[in-house]
C-alpha positions, -999 to 999 in steps of 0.1 A, spaced: 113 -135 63 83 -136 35 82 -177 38 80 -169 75 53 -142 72 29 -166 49 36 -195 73 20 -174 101 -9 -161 73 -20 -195 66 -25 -202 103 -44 -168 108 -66 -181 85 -92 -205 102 -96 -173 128 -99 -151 105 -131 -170 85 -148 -176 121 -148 -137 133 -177 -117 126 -174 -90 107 -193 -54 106 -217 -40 73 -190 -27 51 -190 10 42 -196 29 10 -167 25 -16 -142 52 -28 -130 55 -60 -94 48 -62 -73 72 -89 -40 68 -88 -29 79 -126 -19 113 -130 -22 134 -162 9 157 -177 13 185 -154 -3 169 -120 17 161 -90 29 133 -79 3 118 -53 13 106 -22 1 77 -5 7 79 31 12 47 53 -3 40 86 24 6 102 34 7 141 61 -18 133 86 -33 105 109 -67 108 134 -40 90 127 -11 109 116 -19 144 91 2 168 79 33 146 60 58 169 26 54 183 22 87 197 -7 92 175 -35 66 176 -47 56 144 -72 79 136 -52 109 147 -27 100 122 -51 94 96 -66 126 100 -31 144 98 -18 129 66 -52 140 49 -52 173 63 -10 169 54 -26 162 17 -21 128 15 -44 113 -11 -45 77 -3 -40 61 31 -25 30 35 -30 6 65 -6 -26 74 -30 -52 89 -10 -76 97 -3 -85 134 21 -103 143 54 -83 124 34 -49 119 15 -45 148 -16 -40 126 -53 -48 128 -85 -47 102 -97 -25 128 -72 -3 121 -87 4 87 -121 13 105 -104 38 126 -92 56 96 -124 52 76 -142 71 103 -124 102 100 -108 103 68 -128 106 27 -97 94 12 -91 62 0 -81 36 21 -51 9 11 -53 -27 29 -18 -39 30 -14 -74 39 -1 -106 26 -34 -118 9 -35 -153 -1 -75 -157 7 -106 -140 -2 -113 -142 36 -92 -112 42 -107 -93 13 -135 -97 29 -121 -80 60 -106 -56 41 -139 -46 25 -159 -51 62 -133 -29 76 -131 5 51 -109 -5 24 -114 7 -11 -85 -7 -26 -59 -39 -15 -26 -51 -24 -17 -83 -42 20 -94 -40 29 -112 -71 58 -131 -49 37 -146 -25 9 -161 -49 8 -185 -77 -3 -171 -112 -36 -188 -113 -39 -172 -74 -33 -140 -81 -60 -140 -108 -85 -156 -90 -79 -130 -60 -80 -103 -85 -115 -116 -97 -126 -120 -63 -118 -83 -53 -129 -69 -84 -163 -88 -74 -163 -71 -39 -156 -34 -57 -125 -29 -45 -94 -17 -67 -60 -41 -64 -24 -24 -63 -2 -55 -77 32 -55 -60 61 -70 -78 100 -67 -72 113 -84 -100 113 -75 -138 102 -111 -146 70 -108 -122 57 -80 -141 42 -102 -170 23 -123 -145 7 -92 -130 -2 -79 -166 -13 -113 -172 -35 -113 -138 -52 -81 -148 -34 -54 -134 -42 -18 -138 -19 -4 -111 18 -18 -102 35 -6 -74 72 -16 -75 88 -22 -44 123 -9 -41 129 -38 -10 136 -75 -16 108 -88 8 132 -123 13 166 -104 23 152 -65 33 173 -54 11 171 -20 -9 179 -17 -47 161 18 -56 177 21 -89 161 -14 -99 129 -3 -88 132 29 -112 140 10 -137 108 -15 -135 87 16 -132 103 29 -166 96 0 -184 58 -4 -177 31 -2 -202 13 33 -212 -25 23 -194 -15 11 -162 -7 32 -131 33 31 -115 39 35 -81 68 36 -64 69 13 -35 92 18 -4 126 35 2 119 75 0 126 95 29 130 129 21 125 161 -1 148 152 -27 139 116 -30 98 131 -37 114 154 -63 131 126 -81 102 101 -83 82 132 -96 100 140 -124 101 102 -135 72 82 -151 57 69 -114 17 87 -112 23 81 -71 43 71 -45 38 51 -10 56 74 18 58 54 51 90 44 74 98 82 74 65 95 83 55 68 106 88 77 128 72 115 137 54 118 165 34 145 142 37 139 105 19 168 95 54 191 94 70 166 70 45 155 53 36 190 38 73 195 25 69 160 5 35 172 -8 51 201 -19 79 186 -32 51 162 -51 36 191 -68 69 213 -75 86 186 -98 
């Protein structure tokens, strides 16, 4: 599935360069580390479609549901860009950006600096950079590049062995995802485990798989400083309800 994604990336490209894009908008500053005693923040994903997943619910548009996780008290939005397995637009960060003063997380499969130039056109304040889909010397030329451009970099990895090259690339904040992005599958307790084992300095966010109160509570009360909330929220038709409880749940732990 992720050699199948990046095919389709690489042809997107050429499009993507020739499209013009709008004056980008102020920055926000991206704080994802949390100090003994704070909650747990949430980041709150905006995706209208998985390969894993299927349909998720579009009865919101996307600033509607932007506006409900931050009133929900999301603190970070993130927005899946891609369009041909998410259903996502850049536009789609521009929606959000209109009504919401949180930070705004463009999640694609960047290999170029063309999209973080979209990104940045668009609203984002922040993008992510999966260590699987780039080379070493890649990743730390796109992590220059978006650096340049003022926007913070969440570095994905999956593997134990691909958190060296992040550290290597720059990273300040490592989001492990709980999902093998070649087979779908889930290992959670792997993904704990990663997160456990990062340096003190950089932020840990746990990436994929939680869907309820407990899960929140759990992720809390380990070393993570935030989480990335998505499949579950993006199947309400009104996220507010549940996303409240995780908040809550967030700040309880």
């Amino acid at each position: 599935m992720l050699d199948e994604i990046l095919r389709n990336k690489r042809e997107e490209l050429a499009e993507l360069r020739r499209k013009p894009l709008p004056p980008p908008p102020s920055l926000r500053a991206v704080q994802l580390r949390r100090d003994p005693g704070q909650p747990l923040r949430l980041i709150a994903e905006i995706k209208r479609r998985s390969p894993s997943a299927g349909p998720l619910s579009m009865a919101l548009g996307i600033a509607e549901r932007a506006r409900a996780y931050e009133r929900a008290g999301a603190q970070m939005i993130s927005v899946l860009c891609d369009q041909k397995y998410f259903d996502g637009a850049y536009e789609h960060l521009a929606e959000a950006r209109q009504v919401t003063s949180i930070p705004l997380l463009c999640k694609d499969f960047i290999i170029d600096e063309a999209q973080l130039d979209a990104a940045r056109a668009y609203g984002a304040d922040a993008v992510l950079l999966i260590v699987r889909c780039l080379h070493p010397t890649q990743l730390s030329t796109l992590m220059r590049a978006a650096a340049e451009r003022g926007l913070a970099v969440l570095t994905e990895v999956y593997l134990p062995a691909e958190v060296p090259l992040a550290l290597d690339a720059g990273a300040e904040m490592i989001g492990v995802n709980a999902r093998d992005l070649q087979t779908l599958v889930m290992d959670a307790p792997g993904a704990r485990q990663i997160l456990a084992a990062l340096p003190d300095g950089v932020a840990r966010v746990h990436l994929s798989g939680i869907r309820d109160v407990g899960q929140v509570s759990e992720v809390a009360r380990s070393r993570a400083d935030a989480a990335l909330i998505g499949e579950v929220l993006m199947r309400e038709d009104d996220p507010a309800e549940l996303l409240g409880k995780l908040v809550a749940a967030a700040s309880a732990a």
